[in-house]
C-alpha positions as CSV (number, residue, x, y, z in Angstrom):
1,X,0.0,0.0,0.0
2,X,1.6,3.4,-1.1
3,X,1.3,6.7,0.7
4,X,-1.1,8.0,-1.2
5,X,-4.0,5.4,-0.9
6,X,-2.5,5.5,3.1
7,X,-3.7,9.0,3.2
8,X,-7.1,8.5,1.4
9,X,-7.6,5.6,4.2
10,X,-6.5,7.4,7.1
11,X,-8.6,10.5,5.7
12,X,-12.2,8.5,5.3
13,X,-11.7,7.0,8.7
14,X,-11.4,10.4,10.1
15,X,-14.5,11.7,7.9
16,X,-16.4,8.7,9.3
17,X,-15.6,9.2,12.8
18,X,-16.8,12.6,12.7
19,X,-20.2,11.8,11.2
20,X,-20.5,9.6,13.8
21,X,-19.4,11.9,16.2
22,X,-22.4,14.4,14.7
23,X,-25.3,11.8,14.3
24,X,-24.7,10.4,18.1
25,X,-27.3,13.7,19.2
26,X,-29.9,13.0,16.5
27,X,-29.8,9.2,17.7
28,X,-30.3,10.2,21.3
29,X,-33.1,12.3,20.6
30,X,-34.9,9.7,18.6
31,X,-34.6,6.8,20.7
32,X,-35.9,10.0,23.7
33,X,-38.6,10.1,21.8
34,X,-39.4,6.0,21.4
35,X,-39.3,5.5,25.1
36,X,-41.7,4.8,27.4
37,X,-42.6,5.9,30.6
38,X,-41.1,2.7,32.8
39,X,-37.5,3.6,31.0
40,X,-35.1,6.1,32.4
41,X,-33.8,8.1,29.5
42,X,-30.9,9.7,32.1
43,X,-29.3,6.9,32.2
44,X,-25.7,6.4,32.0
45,X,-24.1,5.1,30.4
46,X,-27.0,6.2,27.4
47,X,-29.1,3.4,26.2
48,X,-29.8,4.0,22.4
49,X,-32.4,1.2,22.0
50,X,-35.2,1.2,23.9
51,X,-36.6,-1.3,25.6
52,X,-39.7,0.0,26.4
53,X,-40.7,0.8,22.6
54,X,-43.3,3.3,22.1
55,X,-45.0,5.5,19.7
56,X,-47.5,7.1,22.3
57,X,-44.8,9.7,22.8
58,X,-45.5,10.8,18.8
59,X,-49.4,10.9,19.2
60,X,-49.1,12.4,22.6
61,X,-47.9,15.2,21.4
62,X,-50.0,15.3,17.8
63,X,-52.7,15.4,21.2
64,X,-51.3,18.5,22.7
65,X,-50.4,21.1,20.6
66,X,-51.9,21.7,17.0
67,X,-48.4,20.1,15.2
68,X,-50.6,20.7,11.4
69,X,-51.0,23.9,12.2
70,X,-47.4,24.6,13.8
71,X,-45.7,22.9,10.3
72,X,-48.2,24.6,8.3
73,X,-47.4,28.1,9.9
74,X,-43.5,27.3,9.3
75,X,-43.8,25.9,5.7
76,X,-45.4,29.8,5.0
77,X,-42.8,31.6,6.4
78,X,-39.8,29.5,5.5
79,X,-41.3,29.0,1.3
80,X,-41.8,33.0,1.2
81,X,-38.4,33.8,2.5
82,X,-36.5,31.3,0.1
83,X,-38.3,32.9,-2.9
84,X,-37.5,36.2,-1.7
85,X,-34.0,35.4,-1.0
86,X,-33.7,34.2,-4.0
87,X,-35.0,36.7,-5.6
88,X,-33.1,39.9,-3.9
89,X,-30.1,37.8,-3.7
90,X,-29.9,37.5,-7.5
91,X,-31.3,40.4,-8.2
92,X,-28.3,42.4,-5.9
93,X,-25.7,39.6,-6.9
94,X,-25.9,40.8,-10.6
95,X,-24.8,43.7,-11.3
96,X,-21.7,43.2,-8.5
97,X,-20.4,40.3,-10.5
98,X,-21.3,41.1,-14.2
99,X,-21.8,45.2,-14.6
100,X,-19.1,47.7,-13.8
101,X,-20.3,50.8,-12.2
102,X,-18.4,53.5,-9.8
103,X,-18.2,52.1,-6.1
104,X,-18.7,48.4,-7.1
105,X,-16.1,47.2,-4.8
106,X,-16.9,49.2,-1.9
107,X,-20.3,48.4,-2.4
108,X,-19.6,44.2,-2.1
109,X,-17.4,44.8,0.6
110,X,-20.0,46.5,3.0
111,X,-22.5,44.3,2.3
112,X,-20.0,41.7,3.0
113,X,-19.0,43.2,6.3
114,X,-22.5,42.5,7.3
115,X,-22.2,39.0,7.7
116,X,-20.1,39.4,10.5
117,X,-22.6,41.2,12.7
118,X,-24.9,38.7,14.2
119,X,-28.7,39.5,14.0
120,X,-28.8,39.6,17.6
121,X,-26.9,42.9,17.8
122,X,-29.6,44.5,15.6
123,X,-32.6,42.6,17.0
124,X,-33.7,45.6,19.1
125,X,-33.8,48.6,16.4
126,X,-35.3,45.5,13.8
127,X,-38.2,45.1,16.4
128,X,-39.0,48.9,16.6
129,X,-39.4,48.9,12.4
130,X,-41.8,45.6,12.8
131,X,-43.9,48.1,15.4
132,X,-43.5,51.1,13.8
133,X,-44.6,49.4,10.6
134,X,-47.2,47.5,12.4
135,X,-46.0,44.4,11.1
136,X,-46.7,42.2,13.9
137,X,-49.7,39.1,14.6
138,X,-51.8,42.1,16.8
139,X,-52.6,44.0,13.3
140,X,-54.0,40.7,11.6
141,X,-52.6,37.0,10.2
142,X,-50.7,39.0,7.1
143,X,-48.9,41.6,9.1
144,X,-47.8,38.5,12.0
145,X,-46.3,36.7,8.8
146,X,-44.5,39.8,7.0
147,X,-43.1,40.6,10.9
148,X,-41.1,37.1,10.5
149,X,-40.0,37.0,7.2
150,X,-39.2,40.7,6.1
151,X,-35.9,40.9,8.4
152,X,-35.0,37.8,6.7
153,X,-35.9,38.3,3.2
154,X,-31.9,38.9,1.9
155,X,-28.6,38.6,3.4
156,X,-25.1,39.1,2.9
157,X,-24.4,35.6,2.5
158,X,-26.8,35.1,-0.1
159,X,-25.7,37.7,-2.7
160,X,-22.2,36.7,-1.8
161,X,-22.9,33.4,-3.0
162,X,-25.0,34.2,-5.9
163,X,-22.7,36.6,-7.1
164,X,-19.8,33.6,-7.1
165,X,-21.6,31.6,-9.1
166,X,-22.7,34.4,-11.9
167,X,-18.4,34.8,-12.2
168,X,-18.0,31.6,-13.2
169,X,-20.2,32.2,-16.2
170,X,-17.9,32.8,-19.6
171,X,-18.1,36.3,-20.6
172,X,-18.2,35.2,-23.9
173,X,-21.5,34.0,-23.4
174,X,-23.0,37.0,-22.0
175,X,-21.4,38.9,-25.2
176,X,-23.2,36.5,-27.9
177,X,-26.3,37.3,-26.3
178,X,-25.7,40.9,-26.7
179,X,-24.9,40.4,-30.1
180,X,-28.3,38.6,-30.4
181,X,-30.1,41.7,-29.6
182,X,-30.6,40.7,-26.2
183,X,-31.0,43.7,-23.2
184,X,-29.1,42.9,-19.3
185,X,-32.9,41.6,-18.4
186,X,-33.3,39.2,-20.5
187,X,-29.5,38.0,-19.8
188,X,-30.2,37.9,-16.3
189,X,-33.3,35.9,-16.4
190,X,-33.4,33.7,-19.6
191,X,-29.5,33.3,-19.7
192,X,-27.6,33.6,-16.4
193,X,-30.3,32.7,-13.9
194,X,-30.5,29.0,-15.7
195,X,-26.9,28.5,-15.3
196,X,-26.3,29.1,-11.6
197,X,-30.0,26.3,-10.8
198,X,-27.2,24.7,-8.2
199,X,-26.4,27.5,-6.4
200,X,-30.3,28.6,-6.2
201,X,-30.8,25.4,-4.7
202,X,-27.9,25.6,-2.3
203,X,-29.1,28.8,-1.4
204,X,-32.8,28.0,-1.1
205,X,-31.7,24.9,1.4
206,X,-29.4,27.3,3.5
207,X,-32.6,29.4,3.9
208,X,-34.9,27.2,4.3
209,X,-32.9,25.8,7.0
210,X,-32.0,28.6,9.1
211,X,-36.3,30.0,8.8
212,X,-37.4,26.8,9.7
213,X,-35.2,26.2,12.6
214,X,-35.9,30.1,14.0
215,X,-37.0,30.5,17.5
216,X,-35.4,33.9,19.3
217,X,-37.4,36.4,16.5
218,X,-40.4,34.1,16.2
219,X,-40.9,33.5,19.9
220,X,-40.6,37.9,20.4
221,X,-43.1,38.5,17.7
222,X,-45.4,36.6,17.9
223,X,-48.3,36.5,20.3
224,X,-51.0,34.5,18.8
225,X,-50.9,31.0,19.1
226,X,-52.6,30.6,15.8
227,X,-49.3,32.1,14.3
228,X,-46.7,30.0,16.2
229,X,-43.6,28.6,14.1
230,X,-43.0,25.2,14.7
231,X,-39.8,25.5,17.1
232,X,-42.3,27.9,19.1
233,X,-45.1,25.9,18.9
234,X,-42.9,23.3,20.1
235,X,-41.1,25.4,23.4
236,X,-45.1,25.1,24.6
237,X,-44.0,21.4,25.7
238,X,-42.0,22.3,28.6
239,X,-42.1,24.9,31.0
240,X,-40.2,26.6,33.4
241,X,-40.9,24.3,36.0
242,X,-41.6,20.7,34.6
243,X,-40.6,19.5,31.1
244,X,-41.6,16.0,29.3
245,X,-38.1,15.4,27.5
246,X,-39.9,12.5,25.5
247,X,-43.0,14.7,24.4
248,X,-40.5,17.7,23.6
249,X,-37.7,14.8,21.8
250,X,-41.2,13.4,20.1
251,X,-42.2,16.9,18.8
252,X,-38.3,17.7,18.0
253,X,-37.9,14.7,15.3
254,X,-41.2,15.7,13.8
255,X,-39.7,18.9,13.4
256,X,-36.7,17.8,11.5
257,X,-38.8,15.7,9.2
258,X,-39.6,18.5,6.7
259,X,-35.7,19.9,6.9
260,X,-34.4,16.4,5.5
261,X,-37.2,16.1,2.9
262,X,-36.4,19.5,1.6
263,X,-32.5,18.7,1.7
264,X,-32.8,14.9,0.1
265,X,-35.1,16.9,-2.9
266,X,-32.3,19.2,-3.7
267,X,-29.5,17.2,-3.0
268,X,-28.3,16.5,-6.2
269,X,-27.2,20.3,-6.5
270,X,-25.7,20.8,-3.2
271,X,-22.0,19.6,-3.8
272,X,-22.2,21.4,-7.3
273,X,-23.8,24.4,-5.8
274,X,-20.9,24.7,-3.2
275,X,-18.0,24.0,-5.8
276,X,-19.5,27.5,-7.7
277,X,-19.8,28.9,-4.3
278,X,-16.3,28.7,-3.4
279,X,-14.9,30.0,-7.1
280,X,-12.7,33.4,-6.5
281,X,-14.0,36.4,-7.6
């Protein structure tokens, strides 16, 4: 065996090790959640398997707190800020990567210095727009939503990555559609928008991801039940005082659920997505 296939070994054992390293939580919460009442799930050292098998946990909990409405309140929020992100990402990524204007440089850079001021820093000013604007769940069921997905509807992050992807696009092409009587709009949606499809994807999982998963903004905003998120709908299982760690596990893994469908559905363009990500601008 020669150094090189020595490395790859010693390399996939060390990849494998740390996914098992990261799966070892998920585990524990499921088998949480698949315990019943007569099993300790304290106990150490952890017992992944149950022994007291149960599903009463998962229909317990579909028993407590309106789950359909929770997922369907979350699906809303986290579809309209993809598209949007999307959308203002692309929109804002363009022009940095394929036009030149004065202040093009300084204009990517602040917007890239954003991403390293965390959304808790600005959380206060953010909440007195969503008031001022009346954009919270007091003023009706439309304003509650806007209130949760208008602070989140483009980031840094998003035309950054956007904006990667449209550099690795051949000028040349860009030129023959110019030559084809073709105006920067129609380039920008009929040409370019088509090539980057895996970074769109990577993006829309990203965001997805992060809106579903949301519980600080969610949790301040909102008031009525009927608006909950599902992570808030979710913090309803336990309480300051006493907390069902199987119920809130249960309600946890049935909160995941959608996250991995939504990731398994765009798979196929993540790794390509991240590879036009990472290209140098």
């Amino acid at each position: 065996m020669n150094l090189a296939n020595s490395k790859k070994i010693f390399t996939h054992l060390i990849l494998i090790l740390i996914c098992i390293l990261s799966l070892i939580p998920f585990l524990w919460l499921l088998s949480t959640a698949l315990k019943g009442r007569s099993e300790n799930i304290f106990a150490y050292p952890p017992v992944f398997i149950p022994r007291d098998f149960t599903l009463d946990n998962f229909v317990e909990v579909l028993k407590l707190v309106p789950i359909a409405k929770y997922v369907l309140n979350s699906f809303i929020v986290a579809s309209i800020t993809v598209i949007l992100n999307v959308i203002l990402s692309a929109l804002a990524a363009y022009p940095l990567a394929r036009m030149e204007f004065k202040g093009k440089k300084v204009a990517f850079f602040a917007i890239l210095a954003t991403i390293m001021v965390p959304f808790q820093t600005i959380m206060l000013p953010v909440y007195i727009i969503t008031l001022k604007l009346h954009l919270i769940d007091s003023y009706g069921e439309i304003f509650g939503y806007l209130g949760l997905i208008l602070p989140f509807a483009v980031n840094a992050f998003g035309i950054f990555l956007m904006r990667q992807a449209f550099l690795t696009i051949p000028r040349e092409i860009e030129e023959s559609a110019i030559v084809d009587g073709c105006n920067s709009f129609q380039i920008f949606i009929k040409l370019l928008l088509p090539m980057v499809k895996p970074t769109i994807a990577l993006l829309a999982i990203f965001t997805f991801i992060g809106s579903w998963g949301e519980f600080l903004w969610p949790s301040i905003v909102l008031t009525n039940e009927q608006l909950f998120t599902l992570p808030v709908g979710i913090n309803n299982l336990s309480s300051a005082f006493s907390s069902d760690y199987r119920l809130v596990a249960a309600g946890s893994i049935v909160s995941i659920i959608p996250i991995i469908v939504f990731f398994l559905a765009l798979q196929k363009y993540f790794i390509q997505g991240s590879n036009d990500g990472a290209v140098k601008g």
